[in-house]
N, C-alpha and C positions, 0 to 999 in steps of 0.2 A: 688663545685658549684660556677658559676662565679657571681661577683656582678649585680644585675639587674636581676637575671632570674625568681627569687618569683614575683616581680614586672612584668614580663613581662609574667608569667602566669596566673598573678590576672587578668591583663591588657587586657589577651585574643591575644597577639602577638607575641608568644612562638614558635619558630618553632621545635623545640625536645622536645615535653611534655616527654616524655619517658625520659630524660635523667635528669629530674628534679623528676618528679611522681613517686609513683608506689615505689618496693622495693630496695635500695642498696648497695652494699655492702660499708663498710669504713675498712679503716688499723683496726681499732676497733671494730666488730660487724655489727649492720643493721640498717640504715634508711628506714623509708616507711612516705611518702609523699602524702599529699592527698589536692586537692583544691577543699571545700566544702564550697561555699559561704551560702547555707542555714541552717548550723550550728553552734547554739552556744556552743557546745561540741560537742567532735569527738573523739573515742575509737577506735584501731586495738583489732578484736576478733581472737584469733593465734587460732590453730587447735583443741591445748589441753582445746579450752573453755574460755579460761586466756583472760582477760577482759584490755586491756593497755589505757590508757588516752594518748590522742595524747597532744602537745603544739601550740595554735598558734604562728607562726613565720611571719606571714604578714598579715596587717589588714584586709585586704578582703576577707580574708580567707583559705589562705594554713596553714594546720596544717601539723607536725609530730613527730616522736614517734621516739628515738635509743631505739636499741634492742639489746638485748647479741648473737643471734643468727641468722640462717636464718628464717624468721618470715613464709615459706611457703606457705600452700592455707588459708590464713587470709582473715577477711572479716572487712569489713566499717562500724560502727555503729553513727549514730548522733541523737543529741538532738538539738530540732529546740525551738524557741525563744516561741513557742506557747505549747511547751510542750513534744510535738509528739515524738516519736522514730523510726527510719528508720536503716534497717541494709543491708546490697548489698554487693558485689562483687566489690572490685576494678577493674577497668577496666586494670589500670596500671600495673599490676602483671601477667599479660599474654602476650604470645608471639606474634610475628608477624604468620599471618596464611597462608597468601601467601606464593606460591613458587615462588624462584628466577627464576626458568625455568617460570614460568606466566608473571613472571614481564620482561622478555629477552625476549619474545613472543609478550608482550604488545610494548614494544619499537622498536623494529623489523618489526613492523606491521603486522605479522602473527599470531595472537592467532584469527582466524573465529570461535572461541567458545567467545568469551571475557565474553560474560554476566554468564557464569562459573563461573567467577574471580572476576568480575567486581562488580558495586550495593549493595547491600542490601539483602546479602544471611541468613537464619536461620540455625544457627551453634551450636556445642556444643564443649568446649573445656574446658580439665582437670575434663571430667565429669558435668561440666556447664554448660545450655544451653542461648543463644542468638541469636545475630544478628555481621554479620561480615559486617562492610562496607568499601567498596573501590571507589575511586573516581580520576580520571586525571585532576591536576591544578598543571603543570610545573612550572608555574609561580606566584605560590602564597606563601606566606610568613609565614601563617598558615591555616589550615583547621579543620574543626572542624562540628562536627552530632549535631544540634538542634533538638529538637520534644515536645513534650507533656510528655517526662520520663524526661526531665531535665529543664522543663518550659520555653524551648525557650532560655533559656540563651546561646548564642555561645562559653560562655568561658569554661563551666563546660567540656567538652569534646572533645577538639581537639586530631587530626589523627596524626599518627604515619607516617611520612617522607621515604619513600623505593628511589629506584634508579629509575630513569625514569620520575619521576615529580609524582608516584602514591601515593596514602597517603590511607592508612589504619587504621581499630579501631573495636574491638570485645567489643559490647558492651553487660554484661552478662544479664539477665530477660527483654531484649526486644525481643517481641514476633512478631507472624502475626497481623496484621490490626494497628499496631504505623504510625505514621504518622511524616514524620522526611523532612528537608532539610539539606543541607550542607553549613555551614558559610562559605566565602573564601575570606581571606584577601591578597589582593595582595602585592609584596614585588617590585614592579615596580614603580605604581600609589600612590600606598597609601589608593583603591577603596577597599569596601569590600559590600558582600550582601547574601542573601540566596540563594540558586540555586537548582532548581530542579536536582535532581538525573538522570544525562544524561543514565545510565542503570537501570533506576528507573521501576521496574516491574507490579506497579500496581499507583495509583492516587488518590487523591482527586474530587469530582466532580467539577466541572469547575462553576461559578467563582473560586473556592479555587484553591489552586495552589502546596500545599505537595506530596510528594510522599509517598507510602503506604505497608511497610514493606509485601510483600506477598510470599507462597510458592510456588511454581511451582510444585512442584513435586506427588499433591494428588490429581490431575486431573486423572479417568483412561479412559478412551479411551477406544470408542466400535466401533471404524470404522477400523478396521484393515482388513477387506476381502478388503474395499476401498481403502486403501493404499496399497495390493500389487499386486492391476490391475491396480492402476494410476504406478506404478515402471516398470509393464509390457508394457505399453502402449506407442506408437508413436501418440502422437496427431495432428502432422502435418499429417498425412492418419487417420485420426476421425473426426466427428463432434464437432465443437466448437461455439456454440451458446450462448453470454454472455446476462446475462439483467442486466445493471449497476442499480446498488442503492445508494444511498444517505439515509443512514438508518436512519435519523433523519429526513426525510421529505416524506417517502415511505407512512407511514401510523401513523397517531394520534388518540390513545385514545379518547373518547366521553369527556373529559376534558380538550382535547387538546394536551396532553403531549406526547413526541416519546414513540413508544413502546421498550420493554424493549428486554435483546437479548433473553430470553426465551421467549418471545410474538414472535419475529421476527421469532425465529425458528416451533414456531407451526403455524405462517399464513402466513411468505415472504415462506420459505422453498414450504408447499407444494403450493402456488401461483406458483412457479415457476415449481417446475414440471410438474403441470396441463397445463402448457403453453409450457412444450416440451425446457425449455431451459437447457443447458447442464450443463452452469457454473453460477454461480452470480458474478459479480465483483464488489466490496466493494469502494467505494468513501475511502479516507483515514480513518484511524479506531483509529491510534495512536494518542496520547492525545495531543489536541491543545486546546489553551485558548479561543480563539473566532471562534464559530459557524460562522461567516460570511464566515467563510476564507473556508469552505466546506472540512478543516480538510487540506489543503494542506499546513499551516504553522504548523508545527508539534514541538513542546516540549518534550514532551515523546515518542522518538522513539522504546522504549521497551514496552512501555505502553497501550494495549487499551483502549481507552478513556472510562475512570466510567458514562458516560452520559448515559448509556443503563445497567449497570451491574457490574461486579467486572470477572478479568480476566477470572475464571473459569467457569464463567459466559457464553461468549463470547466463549471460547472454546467448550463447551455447544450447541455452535450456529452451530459452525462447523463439531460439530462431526454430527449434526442431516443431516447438507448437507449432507456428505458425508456417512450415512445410507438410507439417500434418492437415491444415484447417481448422487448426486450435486456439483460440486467441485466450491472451493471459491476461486476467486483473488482477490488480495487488490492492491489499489492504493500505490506507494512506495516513496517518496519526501526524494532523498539523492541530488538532486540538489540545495535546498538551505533553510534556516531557520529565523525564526523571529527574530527582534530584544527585544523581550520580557526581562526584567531586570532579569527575574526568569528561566529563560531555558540557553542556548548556550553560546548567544553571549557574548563576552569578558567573559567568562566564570572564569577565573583565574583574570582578570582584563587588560588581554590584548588578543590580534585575534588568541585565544587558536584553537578553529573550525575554523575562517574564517583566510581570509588574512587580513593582516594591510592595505594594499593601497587600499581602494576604486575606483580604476578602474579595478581591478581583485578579489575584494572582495563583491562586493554588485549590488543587483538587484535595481535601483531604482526606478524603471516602478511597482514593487510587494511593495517595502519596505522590501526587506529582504536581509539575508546576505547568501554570496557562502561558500561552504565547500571549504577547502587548501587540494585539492585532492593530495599534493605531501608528504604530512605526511603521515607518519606510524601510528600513534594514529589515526589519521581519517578513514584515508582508514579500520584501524583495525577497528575502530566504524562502519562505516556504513556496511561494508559486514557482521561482526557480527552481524548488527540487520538486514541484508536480510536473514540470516541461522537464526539467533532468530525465524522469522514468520515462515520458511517453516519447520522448524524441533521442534521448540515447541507449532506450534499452527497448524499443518500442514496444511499449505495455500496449496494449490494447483499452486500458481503463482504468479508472483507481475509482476505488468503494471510499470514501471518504468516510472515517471510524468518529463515532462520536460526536455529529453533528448538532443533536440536542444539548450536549454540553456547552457547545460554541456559542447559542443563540441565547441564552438564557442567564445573566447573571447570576440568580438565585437557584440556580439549579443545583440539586441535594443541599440547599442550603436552609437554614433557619432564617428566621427572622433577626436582625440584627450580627446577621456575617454576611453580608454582601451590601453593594452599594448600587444605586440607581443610576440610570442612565441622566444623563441633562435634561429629559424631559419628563424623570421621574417613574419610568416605566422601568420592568427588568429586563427588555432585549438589549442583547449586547449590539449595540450597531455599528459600535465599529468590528465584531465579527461577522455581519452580517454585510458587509461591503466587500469585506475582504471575501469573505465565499462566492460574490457576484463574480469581483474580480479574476477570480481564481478560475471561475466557468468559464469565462468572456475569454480567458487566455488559451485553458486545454482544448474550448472547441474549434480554435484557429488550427489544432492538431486533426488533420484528418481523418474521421471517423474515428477519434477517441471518446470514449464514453466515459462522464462522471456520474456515482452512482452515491444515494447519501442513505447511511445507514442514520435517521431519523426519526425519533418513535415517539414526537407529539402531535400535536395537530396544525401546527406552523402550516399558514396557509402558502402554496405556491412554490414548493421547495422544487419542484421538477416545470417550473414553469422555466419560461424564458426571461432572462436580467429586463428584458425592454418592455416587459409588460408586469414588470413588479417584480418578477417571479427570484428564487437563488439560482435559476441557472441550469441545475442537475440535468442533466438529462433521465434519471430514475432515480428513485426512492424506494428502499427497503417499506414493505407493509406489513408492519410490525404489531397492528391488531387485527392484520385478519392470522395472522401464524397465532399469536393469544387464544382467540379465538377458536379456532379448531383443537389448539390441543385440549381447551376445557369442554371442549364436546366429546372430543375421542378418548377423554380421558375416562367420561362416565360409562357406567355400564349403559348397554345397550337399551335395557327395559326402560331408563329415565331418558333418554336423548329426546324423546318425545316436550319434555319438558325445558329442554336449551336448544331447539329449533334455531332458535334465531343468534345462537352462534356461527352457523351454518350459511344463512343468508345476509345477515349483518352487512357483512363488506363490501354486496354488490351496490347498497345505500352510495357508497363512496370510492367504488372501485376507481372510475374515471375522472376523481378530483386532481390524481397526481398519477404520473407514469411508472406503476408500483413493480418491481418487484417480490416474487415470494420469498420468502427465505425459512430454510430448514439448517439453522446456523453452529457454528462450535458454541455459543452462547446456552444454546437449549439443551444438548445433551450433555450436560458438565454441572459438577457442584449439586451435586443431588435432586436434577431437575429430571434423571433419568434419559436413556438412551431413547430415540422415536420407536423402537419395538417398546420399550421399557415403560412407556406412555400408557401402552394400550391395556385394556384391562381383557377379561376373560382366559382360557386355558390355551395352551398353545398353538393350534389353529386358529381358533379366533383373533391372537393375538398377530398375525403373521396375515390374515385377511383382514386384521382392520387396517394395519400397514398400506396396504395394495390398494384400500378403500380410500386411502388420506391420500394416498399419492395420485391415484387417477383421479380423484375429484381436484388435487393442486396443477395437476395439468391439464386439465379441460378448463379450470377458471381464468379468468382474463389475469394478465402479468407474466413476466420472464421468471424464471424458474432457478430457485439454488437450494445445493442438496450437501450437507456437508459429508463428511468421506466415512464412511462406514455405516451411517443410513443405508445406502444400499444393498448390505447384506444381511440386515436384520441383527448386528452386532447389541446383545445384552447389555454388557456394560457400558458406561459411562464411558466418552472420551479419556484419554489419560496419556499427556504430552510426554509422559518419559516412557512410554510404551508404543506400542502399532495396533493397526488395524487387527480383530482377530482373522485374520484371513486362514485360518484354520479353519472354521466355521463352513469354509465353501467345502470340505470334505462330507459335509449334512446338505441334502439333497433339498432340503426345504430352505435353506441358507442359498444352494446354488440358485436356486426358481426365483428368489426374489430377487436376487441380480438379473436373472435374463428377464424377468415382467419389467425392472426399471430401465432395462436396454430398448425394450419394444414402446413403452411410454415415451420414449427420446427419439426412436423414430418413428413413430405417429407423430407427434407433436414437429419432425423436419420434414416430413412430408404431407403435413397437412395444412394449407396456407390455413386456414379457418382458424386453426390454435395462434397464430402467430400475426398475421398481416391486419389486424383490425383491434390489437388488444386493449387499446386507449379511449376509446370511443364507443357509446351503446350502439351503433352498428353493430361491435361486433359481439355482441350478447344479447339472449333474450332469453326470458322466462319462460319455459313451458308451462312447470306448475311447483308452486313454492310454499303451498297451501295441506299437502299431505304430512301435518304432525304429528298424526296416531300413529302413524307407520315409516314415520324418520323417514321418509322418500322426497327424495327430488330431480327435477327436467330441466335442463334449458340445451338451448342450440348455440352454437358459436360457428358466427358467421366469418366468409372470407368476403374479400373486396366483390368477387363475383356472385351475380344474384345467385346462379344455384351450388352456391358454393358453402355447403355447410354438414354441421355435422348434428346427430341426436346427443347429447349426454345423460344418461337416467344412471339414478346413486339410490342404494338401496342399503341405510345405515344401520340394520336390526342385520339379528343369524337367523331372519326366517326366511324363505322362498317364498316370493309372490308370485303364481302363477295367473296369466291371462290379464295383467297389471295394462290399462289404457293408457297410453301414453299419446298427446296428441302429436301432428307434424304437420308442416307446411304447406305439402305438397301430397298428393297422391301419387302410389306406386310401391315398387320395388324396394325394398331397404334390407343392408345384410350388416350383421354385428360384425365388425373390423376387429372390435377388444373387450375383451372380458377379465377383466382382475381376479375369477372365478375360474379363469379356465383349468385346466390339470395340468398345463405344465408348466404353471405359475404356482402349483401349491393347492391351487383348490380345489372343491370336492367337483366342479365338475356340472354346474346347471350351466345350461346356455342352449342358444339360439340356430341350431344348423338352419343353414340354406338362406331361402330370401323369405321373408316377412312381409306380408301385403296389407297393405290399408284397409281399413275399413270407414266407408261413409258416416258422416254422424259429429255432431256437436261435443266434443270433447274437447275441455279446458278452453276453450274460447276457440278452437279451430274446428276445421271441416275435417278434418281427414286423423285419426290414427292408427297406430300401431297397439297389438297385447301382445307383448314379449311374455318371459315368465324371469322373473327379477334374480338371480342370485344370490345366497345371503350373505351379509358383511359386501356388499356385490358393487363395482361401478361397470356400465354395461357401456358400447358408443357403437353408433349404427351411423350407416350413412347411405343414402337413395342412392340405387347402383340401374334402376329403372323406370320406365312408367308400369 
């Protein structure tokens, strides 16, 4: 043993506890070593029972014992100044439990299982039971498991040093529900602090900030018919109708407080099926410190956040989705991280997750900090925890948040705060591999969906990696949502004049596999609520709604609606409040819910809405050309030739009466949906019975229809005969 190393493990700055601890052999016999600051005596109990008095050898407390022999499976016993007796398991006398192949995988950037290896697993070793922890701080000088089993002291239990920068420690009778951080003194700075368990599986509730020794493995799962029709399924030819939630402000208990995820699962669940929507998609879920941030600065990327429950909890949530027919997406935030003292950042004591230079390392429009997408440890972390949610919690999908951020170095930047790629360009490419990456691995997950909330014109983001593309399976279309609200924003008399907000997006509907989005983004921060958009007096306001909506679901793309859209709710979103679900006691409140219930099923029971959305198949122009009178046609076709529908949009509050609409086909045709009708709120123009063609050259076809238009009106007929 080299001079200074007692000192240096009383000290708490030991970097090979193991080579000091625990048992050793000498030219003579056996040492065992033990640092027990809360002992004023300290015994090794050998196997046969035999009782040995350890010596101290340093005042703060390293005791040990020579031995004639190898001392085996011995155990710890102490007497404390207060009398007590305590006996344990040295930690030090056991092996390392990772495999070197884990640890080559970790380094490599290829282990997409890592949270196997990684965190805070419950273990048994030599017939012992525990907790194995492992933790990545390359750059730290020692490591070390605090909790409530060893009173927070950092020194009693520093990590065992492997290759790769990983540090591991089997600690024995820590069980489920201990509550632990990892001390980390850096060997650069000189910085040292607690840090959340970056694969840390379960949390304390928020203020508190530990992470919470939990099992995974005694959750059992009752939706398995539902996972191997989602494995069966092409959901680009299905319906996908999302209703975003924000699950901490959907609904509050009479005492104020969020519902819990067993509450959430017995009233959001069936809310949402009653309303025909197909998915839920989750606001972020993994555990972040402050509520403001709407969960999008994330801490515990393995974690769902204890604010509603405890992991199995939450799993609980999902399994009831998907016993309903419900599938869940969660929001995904690998684009960048807080600077919180207890999570990520400088995690080891230097830009362990991020970069060191702050013009390729930090957001400062957010206050957060960017991932170093060109490590192996990262990339290994964040695609681990995308396979994490879809294969231990089976998400149905992750919206990937902040996409445009990723690709772009100079993004919200100035001139001279960012730096150029190697070949002088501003794509970031090494985030742009890594998102390949990322696709190439979730789609190995059967019928999981990755979805990119993306809003520039980055060619190919929902293409496939082998043909250029990032992979996505969909993309947010985030100018034709721009789009519509600066039309529905104007009053009615000028629409005439921004026509081509309206048709704009069919130019590029089929470049990428878009979904719509009606997002918590848009009604927050003084952007106004989707009623709050519309202009005119309270009718109008409430039928141009019903106009936006059925014209968003007759256009080609998947459909998301965020949570109180649906009832025509006034005000702004507002995350420390709920939905005003008061409002359904107003009769004109209730009819917009049930017209967005009847729009969900038409659009499930209509393959035409849904089976051809990617492709001009399944779109066609009727007539796009009527600007005097803000009207417009098209058809949305299904795979089968007479498989289609009329859709006529009539964006003014006047009635057009004996309005020529052309069609395909001659015959029979009867209006299915009227956003007009009366028991959606409107006054009441519409179409009884069946509608007959009439011969004659209109808008380039043989045969139409004169309906009489509704005002504020979207109208959809479909041929029910010859």
């Amino acid at each position: 043993m080299k001079p200074g190393e007692l000192e240096a493990i009383a000290g708490g700055y030991h970097g090979d506890p193991f080579a000091v601890l625990g048992p050793h052999r000498l030219d003579e016999g056996w040492v065992v070593r033990a640092y027990l600051p809360q002992a004023s005596a300290a015994f090794v109990r050998l196997p046969d029972t035999l009782l040995v008095k350890m010596t101290r050898v340093q005042d703060e407390g390293v005791f040990e014992v020579h031995l004639g022999e190898d001392p085996g499976r011995y155990r710890l016993r102490v007497e404390r100044q207060d009398g007590t007796v305590d006996e344990f398991e040295d930690p030090y006398r056991f092996p390392a439990l990772l495999s070197d192949y884990d640890i080559y995988l970790h380094a490599e950037g290829t282990n997409y299982q890592a949270w196997n290896s990684m965190g805070a697993h419950l273990a048994e070793c030599e017939g012992v039971a525990g907790c194995r922890f492992a933790v990545w701080a390359p750059n730290a000088e020692m490591v070390s498991v605090a909790g409530d089993f060893n009173q927070w002291d950092p020194r009693r239990h520093p990590m065992r040093r492997r290759e790769g920068g990983i540090w591991e420690l089997f600690l024995p009778g820590v069980g489920e529900g201990e509550i632990y951080k990892y001390f980390v003194r850096s060997n650069i700075y000189g910085v040292s602090g607690l840090k959340f368990d970056p694969y840390g599986f379960a949390s304390e509730k928020p203020p508190k900030q530990a992470s919470v020794v939990w099992d995974l493995s005694r959750y059992q799962w009752g939706d398995q018919g539902w996972m191997e029709r989602r494995g069966a399924t092409s959901w680009l030819e299905r319906p996908v109708s999302c209703y975003e939630v924000h699950l901490e402000s959907w609904m509050r208990t009479p005492e104020g407080e969020p519902l819990t995820y067993h509450e959430m699962a017995n009233q959001l669940v069936p809310y949402v099926k009653r309303l025909g929507f197909t998915h839920i998609e989750l606001m972020p879920i993994a555990e972040h410190p402050y509520s403001g941030s709407w969960g999008y600065q994330v801490v515990g990327y393995f974690a769902p956040t204890s604010r509603f429950g405890s992991p199995d909890d939450f799993r609980y949530f999902v399994d009831r989705c998907h016993q309903e027919g419900i599938g869940v997406i969660v929001d995904w935030v690998p684009a960048h991280f807080p600077k919180d003292a207890h999570g990520l950042a400088r995690f080891d004591g230097t830009a362990c997750y991020e970069h060191e230079d702050t013009r390729i390392g930090e957001h400062k429009d957010w206050g957060t900090l960017i991932f170093n997408f060109g490590r192996n440890e990262v990339r290994n972390f964040l695609i681990s925890n995308a396979m994490f949610w879809l294969k231990e919690y089976h998400i149905d999908g992750l919206r990937v948040d902040a996409v445009a951020s990723m690709l772009y170095l100079d993004y919200s930047r100035e001139d001279g705060e960012w730096l150029p790629n190697k070949y002088g360009g501003r794509e970031n490419l090494e985030a742009i591999d890594f998102l390949r990456k990322f696709n190439e691995e979730a789609h190995t997950v059967p019928g999981a969906l990755t979805i990119a909330e993306e809003s520039t014109s980055f060619a190919g983001v929902s293409h496939p990696v082998y043909s250029g593309g990032l992979g996505f399976a969909m993309k947010w279309n985030m100018g034709w949502m721009h789009d519509m609200f600066a039309y529905f924003k104007s009053d009615p008399i000028f629409r005439k004049f921004n026509h081509n907000h309206i048709t704009f997006s069919l130019l590029y509907a089929f470049t990428e596999n878009f979904v719509l989005p009606i997002s918590h983004d848009e009604v927050v921060h003084g952007k106004g609520s989707l009623i709050g958009k519309m202009p005119g007096d309270d009718w109008q306001r409430f039928a141009n709604v019903r106009a936006f909506l059925g014209y968003m679901w007759g256009h080609p793309g998947k459909k998301l609606l965020f949570m109180g859209s649906e009832l025509g709710q006034y005000e702004e979103w507002n995350w420390q409040g709920q939905i005003r679900w008061d409002l359904l006691q107003y009769e004109k409140h209730h009819q917009l819910q049930a017209y967005v219930r009847e729009l969900n099923y038409l659009y499930q029971t209509e393959p035409s809405l849904y089976e051809v959305d990617y492709k001009w198949q399944g779109f066609e122009w009727i007539d796009f050309h009527d600007v005097d009178n803000s009207v417009i046609s098209f058809l949305r076709r299904g795979k089968r030739a007479g498989d289609y529908l009329v859709f006529v949009c009539n964006f003014t509050p006047l009635p057009r009466q004996n309005y020529n609409v052309g069609v395909p086909e001659a015959g029979r045709y009867q209006e299915i949906l009227n956003s007009d009708w009366e028991q959606f709120g409107g006054s009441g123009v519409k179409n009884d019975g069946d509608l007959r063609t009439s011969d004659g050259r209109i808008q380039g076809r043989f045969h139409y229809l004169t309906p009489t238009l509704p005002p504020l009106g979207v109208t959809v007929y479909r041929r029910v005969g010859a």
